[in-house]
N, C-alpha and C positions, 0 to 999 in steps of 0.2 A: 779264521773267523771273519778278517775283515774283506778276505778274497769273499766269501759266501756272500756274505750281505751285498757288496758289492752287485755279483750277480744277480741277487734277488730283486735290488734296484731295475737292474739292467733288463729283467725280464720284468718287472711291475712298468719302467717305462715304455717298454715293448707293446704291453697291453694296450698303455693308456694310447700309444700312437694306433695301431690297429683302432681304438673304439672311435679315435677321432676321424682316420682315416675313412672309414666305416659312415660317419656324420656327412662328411666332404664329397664322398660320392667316389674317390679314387680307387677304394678296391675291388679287388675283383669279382665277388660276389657281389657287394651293391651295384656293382654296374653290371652282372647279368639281369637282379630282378629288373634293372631298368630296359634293357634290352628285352627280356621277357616281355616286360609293360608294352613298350613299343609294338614290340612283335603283334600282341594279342590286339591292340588300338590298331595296326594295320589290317588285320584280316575282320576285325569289326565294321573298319571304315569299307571295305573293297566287298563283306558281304552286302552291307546297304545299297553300297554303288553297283553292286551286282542284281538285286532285289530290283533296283528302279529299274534298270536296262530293261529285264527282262517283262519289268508289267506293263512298261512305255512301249516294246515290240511284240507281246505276246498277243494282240489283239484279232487272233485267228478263229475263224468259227467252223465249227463241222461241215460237212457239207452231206450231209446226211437230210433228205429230203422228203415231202411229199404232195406239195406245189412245187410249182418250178416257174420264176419269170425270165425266160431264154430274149426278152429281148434286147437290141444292142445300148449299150452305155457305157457312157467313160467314167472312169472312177473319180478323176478329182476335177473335171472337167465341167459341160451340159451335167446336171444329173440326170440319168436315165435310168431304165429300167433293168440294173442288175441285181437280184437279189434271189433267194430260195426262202422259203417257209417252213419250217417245223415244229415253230412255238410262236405261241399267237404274244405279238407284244414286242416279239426280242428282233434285235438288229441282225438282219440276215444279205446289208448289202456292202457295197464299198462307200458307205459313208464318211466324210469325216466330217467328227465334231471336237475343234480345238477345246473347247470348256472343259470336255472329259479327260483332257493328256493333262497330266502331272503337272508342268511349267506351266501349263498358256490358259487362256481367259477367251472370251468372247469375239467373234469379229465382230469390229464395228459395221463391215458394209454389208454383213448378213443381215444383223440386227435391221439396218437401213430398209432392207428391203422387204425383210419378214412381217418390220409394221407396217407398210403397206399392206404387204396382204393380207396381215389380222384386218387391217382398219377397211379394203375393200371390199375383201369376203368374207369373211367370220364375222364381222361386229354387225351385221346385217340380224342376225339370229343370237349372237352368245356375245356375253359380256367378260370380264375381269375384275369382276367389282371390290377387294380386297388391294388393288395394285391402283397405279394412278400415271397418267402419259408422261408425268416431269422424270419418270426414274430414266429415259433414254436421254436425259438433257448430259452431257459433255462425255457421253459415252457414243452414243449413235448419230445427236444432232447437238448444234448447238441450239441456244432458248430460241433464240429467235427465230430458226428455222423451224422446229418444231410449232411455237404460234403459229407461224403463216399457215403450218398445215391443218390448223384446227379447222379450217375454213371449211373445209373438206369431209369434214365429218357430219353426222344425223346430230340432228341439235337435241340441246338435253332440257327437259322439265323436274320440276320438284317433284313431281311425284315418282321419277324415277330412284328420287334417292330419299324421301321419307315417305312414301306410301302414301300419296295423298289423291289417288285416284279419286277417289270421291269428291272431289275438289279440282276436280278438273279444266282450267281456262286455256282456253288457246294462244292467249297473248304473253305465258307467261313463258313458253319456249325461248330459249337463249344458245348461245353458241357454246358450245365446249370450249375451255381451258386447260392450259396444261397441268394444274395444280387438282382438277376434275379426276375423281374416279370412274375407271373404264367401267359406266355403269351399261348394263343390256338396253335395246332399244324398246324394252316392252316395262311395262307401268308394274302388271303383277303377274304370278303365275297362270292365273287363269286367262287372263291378254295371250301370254307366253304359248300356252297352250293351246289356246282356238285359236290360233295364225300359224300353227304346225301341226295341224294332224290330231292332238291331245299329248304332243311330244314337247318337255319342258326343254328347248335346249340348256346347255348343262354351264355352269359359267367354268370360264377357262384360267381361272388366275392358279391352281395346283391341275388344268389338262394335262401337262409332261408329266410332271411330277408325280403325280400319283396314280398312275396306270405303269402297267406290264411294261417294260423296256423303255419305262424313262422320257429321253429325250428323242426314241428313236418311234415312242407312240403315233405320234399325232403324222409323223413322215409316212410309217405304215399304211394309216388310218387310209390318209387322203390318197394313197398310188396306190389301194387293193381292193380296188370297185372293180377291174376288169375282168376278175375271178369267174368262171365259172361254176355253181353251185355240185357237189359232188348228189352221187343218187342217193335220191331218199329222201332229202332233204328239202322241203318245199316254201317257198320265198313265197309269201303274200302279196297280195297288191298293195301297192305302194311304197312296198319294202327294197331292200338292196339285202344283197349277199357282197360280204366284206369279210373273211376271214381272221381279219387283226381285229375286229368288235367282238365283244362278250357274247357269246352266243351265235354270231356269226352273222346275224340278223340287224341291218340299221335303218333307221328311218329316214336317215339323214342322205338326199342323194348326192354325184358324183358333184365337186364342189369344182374343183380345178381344169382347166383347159388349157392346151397350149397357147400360147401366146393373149392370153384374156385381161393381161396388163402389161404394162412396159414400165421397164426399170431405168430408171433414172442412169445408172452408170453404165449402162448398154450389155449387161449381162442377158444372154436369151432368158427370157422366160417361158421356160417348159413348165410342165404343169411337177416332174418331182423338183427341179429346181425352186419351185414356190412352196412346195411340200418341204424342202430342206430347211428355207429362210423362216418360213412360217413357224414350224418345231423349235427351231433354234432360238427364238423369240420369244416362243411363249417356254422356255427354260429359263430363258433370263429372265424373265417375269416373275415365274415361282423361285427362281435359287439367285437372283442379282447378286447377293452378296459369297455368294462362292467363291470366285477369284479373292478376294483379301481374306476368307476364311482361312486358303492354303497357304498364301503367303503367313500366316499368322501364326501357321502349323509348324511352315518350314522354319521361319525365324526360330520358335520355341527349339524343333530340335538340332538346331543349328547350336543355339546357347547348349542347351542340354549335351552335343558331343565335344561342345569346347569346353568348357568351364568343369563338367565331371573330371575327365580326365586331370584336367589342374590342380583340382580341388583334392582327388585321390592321392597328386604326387605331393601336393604340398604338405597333406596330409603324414605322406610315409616319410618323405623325408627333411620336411622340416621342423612341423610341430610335436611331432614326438619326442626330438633330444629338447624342446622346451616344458611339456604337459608330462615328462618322467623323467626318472632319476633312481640310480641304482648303489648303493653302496656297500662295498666290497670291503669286507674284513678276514684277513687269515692270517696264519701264524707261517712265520718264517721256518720254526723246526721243523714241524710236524708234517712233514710231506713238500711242506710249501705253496709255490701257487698253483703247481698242476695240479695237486692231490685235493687243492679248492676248488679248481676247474671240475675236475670229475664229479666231486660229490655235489656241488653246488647248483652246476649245471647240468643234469643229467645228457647224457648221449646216446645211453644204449637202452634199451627197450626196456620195462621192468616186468618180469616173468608173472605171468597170473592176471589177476585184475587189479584194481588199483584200490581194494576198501583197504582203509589201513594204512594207507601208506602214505605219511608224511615227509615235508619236506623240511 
């Protein structure tokens, strides 16, 4: 009798070392699900890192066509004239725009030169009047460099910014400042109107943004005046054919020339190199805050694949032997601890369905 008990001892202590070893992480099932764990957190981690690669280098387009601009251009170079057409709006050439890759943000010495060309060509007819010149301040320019250039601009009246045409004086013209909204140089629509044709030009503070292909609109727009009009098809007088415009039909004639400004950091100015800085500008215009949007994103799921995983294992393995507790009672005769094992802990399937059946 005292051999049995003994044993029984021997195997109750048995248990209780397995339940602890079990807590401790040293057997060899808790360290499969850990490996498990691991395993399944590696191929999560390498599918993401696989998902980026692939959206960061997939940026391949058809080549399926029905303009065609055959002439020569370097891709990261002059921008020139490489591109195909098949959808009026979409990027069809060897552009690149760092804003739209995954990691990177804006170049500053685009920005640099695109506002030139908003401010030498475009502010001529179109405005930005929801945006204001200070948002390129420690981004493009520093303040003070940006001041000097206000010099340079169409000077601004109140009426341009509360409708006070009817109140018209001449003296009361002032110079733009950087804190100024990029208002149009016209007082109201109807001004806007009789000095173009009956054409309102359109204000450009959402031009990328909200047209057909983005940031690749306004680059389209300006390089696809040299188009030939397909048959049938009859261009008015005074009109342009543009196949990147609505319709195909613009009012607006060819704006850009080679060489029609010079860039400050001795980049040529072709006319799609000015198409590039230009779009790229007025993207940061409507979307400035995108670069710290992503970083904000990345940060979030940054936390999110650190701290879950933590959060999961601390979970399994350590607040459960604190938030539960189990208590084992059997009888030494009657079968003993196995025969408690079996009934108490079921193992094998139970036949049928389960109504009825207690434990």
């Amino acid at each position: 009798m005292l051999t049995r008990s003994l044993l029984k001892q021997k195997n109750a202590w048995r248990f209780g070392q397995r339940s602890i070893s079990t807590t401790t992480n040293f057997d060899g099932q808790s360290q499969g699900d850990s490996n498990n764990f691991s395993r399944y957190y590696a191929v999560m981690a390498g599918s993401i890192a696989a998902g980026l690669f692939a959206y960061a280098y997939s940026n391949r387009k058809s080549t399926e066509a029905w303009l065609f601009r055959d002439d020569i251009g370097s891709p990261y170079g002059i921008k020139g004239y490489e591109e195909q057409v098949n959808s009026v709006g979409v990027d069809h050439g060897h552009n690149y725009w760092p804003s739209e890759v995954a990691f990177q943000t804006y170049n500053s010495a685009t920005l640099r030169r695109g506002f030139k060309v908003f401010c030498r060509v475009c502010q001529g007819c179109h405005g930005a009047m929801h945006k204001k010149y200070d948002l390129l301040v420690d981004k493009g320019f520093k303040q003070r460099e940006l001041i000097d250039r206000m010099a340079f601009l169409q000077q601004l009246h109140p009426a341009h910014q509360k409708y006070k045409g009817d109140y018209f004086q001449e003296w009361d013209y002032r110079q733009r400042v950087i804190h100024d909204r990029i208002w149009a140089p016209y007082f109201t629509v109807h001004q806007a109107k009789g000095a173009n044709g009956g054409l309102w030009p359109k204000d450009l503070t959402h031009g990328n943004r909200m047209n057909p292909g983005m940031i690749n609109h306004v680059y389209n727009l300006m390089t696809g005046y040299h188009y030939n009009p397909p048959f049938g098809l009859d261009v008015p007088e005074g009109k342009y054919f543009n196949p990147y415009f609505d319709h195909m039909i613009i009012g607006m004639p060819p704006q850009l020339y080679d060489g029609m400004i010079e860039y400050e950091d001795g980049t040529p100015a072709s006319a799609p190199q000015m198409a590039h800085d230009v779009s790229e500008y007025l993207m940061f215009l409507s979307r400035s805050k995108g670069p710290d949007t992503k970083v904000t994103i990345w940060l979030i799921l940054f936390m999110m694949m650190t701290f879950y995983p933590i959060s999961y294992l601390y979970t399994k393995y350590h607040m459960v032997n604190i938030l539960s507790h189990r208590f084992e009672v059997y009888a030494v005769k009657n079968g003993g601890y196995k025969k408690f094992r079996e009934k108490m802990f079921k193992t094998n399937k139970v036949p049928g369905n389960f109504h009825g059946q207690y434990s």
